[in-house]
N, C-alpha and C positions, 0 to 999 in steps of 0.2 A: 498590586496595581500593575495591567499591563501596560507599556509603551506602545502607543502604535510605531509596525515596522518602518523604518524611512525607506523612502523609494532610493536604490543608486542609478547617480545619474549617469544615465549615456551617452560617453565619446563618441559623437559621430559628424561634425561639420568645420570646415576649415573655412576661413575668410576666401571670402574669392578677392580680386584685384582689386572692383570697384567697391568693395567691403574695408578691404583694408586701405584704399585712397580715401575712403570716407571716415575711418579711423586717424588717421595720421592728420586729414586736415583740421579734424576738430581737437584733437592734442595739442598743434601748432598753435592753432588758435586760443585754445585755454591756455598754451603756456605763455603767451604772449600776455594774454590778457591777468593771470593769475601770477606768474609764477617771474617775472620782470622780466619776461623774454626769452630765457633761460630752458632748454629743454629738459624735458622732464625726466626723471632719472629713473630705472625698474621701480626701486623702490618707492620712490612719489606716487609714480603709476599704481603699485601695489596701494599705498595707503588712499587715495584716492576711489580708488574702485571696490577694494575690499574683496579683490580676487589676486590670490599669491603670483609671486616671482616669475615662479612656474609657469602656471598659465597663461602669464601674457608672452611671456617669449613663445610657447606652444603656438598663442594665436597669432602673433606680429611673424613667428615662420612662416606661415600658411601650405605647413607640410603635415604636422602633426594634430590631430583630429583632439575637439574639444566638445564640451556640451553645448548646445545652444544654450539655457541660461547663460550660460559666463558671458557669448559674446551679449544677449541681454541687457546683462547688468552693467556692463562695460559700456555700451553705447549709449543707455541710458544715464550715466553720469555725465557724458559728456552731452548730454541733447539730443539724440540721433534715438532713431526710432528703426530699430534692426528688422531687413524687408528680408524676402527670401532670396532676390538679388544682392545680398552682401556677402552670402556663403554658399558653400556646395557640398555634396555627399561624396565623399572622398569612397573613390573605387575599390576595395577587397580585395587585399594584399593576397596573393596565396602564392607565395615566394615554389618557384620549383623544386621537385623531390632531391633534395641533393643523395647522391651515392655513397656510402659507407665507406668510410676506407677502411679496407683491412687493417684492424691494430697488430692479427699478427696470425700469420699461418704457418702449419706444419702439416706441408704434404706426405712428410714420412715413407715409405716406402710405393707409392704410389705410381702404375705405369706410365710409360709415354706413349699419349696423345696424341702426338703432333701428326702421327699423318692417321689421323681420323676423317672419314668419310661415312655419308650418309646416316642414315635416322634423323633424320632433318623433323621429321614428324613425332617421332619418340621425345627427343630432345623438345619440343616445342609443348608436347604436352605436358612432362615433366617440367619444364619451367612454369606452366601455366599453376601447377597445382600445389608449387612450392612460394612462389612468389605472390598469386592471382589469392590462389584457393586456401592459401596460407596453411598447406598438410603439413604436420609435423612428423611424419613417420610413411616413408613412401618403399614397400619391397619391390625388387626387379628380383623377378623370378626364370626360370628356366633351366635347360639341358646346356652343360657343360660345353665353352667354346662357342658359346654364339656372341659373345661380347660383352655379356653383364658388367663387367666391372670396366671395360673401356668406358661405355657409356654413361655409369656412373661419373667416371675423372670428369668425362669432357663436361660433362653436365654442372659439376660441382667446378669447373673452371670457370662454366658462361656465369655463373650465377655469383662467383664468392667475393665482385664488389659491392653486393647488396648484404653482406655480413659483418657484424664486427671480428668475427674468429672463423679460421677454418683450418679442422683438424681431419687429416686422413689416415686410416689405420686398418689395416688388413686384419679381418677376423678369422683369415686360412691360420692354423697351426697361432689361435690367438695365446699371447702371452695370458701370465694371473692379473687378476684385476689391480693387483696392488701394485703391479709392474707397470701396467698401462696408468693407472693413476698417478706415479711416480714420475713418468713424462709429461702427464696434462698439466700438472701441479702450473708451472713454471707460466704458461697462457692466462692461468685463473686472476 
């Protein structure tokens, strides 16, 4: 026998102001009238409505997005006939790209950069095609003494707070790999 699938419901509207003043008046009011004056406590809340703990604090914040059902069912207990004036579509969070922090680098024998100058354009399109283009495997080629490995550093300097690790390691006169593996150990 199959079960038809349930629909899940979707989070997506907060009580606006005059949603939630039209909430709190009809509570005051039912607690007066029901409850000997006395206001009403989450949990009341919760047995009353038959929507959890949780939820009502979510809707009584009106920061954290709920189904419409809920608010619904809720104003429906209380009398209240939920309009599209009692809530809103709460705006899409897309919190900015926070930057990696290096957990931990080893420049290793690596040159000094510091008074680097020009490839403003090299440098730009290597960023583009490491961080944009997301290439994982990028060679600088060329005749001896034009700057390949400066350009490298500086390049892996602009770039290495977009990584969790960055390790530098000269493959001139390269150690055995068991050597070189010996020092990455320690990063892993």
């Amino acid at each position: 026998m199959n079960k038809p699938m349930q629909k899940r419901k979707c989070r997506g509207v907060i009580l606006s102001e005059r949603g939630l003043q039209r909430f709190q008046e009809a509570v005051e009011r039912s607690a007066i009238a029901k409850n000997g004056g006395y206001a009403y406590t989450l949990e009341q809340l919760s047995n009353l409505t038959g929507v959890s703990v949780r939820s009502i604090c979510r809707m009584r914040s009106c920061k954290t997005p709920v189904d419409r059902q809920t608010l619904e069912d809720v104003f429906r207990t209380f009398n209240l006939t939920l309009t599209d004036r009692d809530y809103i579509q709460p705006e899409p969070e897309t919190p900015p790209p926070q930057p990696v922090k290096s957990i931990a680098q080893d420049w290793g024998e690596s040159p000094d950069v510091s008074l680097f100058y020009g490839r403003t354009a090299e440098l730009n399109t290597l960023t583009q095609w490491i961080l944009q283009d997301r290439c994982r495997l990028i060679g600088i080629i060329g005749i001896g003494g034009i700057g390949k490995t400066a350009l490298s550093v500086k390049l892996a300097q602009q770039v290495q707070d977009k990584f969790s690790y960055v390790i530098w390691r000269s493959l001139r006169n390269a150690p055995p790999l068991a050597t070189l593996l010996s020092e990455l150990v320690p990063f892993v």
